[in-house]
N, C-alpha and C positions, 0 to 999 in steps of 0.2 A: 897045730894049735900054737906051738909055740915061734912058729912065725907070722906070723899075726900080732901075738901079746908081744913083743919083745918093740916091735915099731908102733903099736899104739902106746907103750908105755913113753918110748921115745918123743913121740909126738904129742901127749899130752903134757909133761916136764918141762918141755922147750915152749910151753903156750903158756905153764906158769909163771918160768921164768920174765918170758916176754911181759907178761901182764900184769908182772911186778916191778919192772924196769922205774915205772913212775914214782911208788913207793921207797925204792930204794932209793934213789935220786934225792928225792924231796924230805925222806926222812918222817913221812905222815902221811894216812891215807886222806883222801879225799873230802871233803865233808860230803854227804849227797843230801843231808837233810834239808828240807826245805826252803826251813829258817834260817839256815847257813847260806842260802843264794841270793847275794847284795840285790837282783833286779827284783827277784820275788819280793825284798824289803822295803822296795822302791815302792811298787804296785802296793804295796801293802794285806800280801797275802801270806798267811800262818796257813800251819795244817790243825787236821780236825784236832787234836788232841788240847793243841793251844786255845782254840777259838772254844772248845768247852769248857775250858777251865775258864777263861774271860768271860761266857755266859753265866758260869756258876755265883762268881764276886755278885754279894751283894749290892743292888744299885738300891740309891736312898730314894728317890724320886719313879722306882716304880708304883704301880696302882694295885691295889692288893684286888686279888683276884675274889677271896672273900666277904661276903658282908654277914657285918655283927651284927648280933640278933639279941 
């Protein structure tokens, strides 16, 4: 058992370390958010959360789905 645990503990350590290498370097993780990627900004694409809140804002010129009686 315990040779087994002893080299995967090993080998998982050394793959955090590795996969922190960038982090520590740079001083900052990554951004991965959408709205963080300049070509997404390009294209002009936001994610859902943005693009509902944009549907939510009041527009003055829409057409009330109501009619008064």
């Amino acid at each position: 058992m315990i040779q087994i645990l002893i080299p995967t503990i090993i080998i998982v350590a050394l793959s955090i370390f590795l996969l922190s290498i960038g982090i520590i370097i740079k001083g900052k993780f990554v951004n991965m958010h959408i709205s963080g990627n300049k070509a997404m900004r390009r294209h002009k694409v936001s994610c859902a959360t943005t693009q509902d809140t944009e549907a939510r804002i009041a527009n003055d010129h829409a057409v009330s789905e109501y009619v008064n009686q």
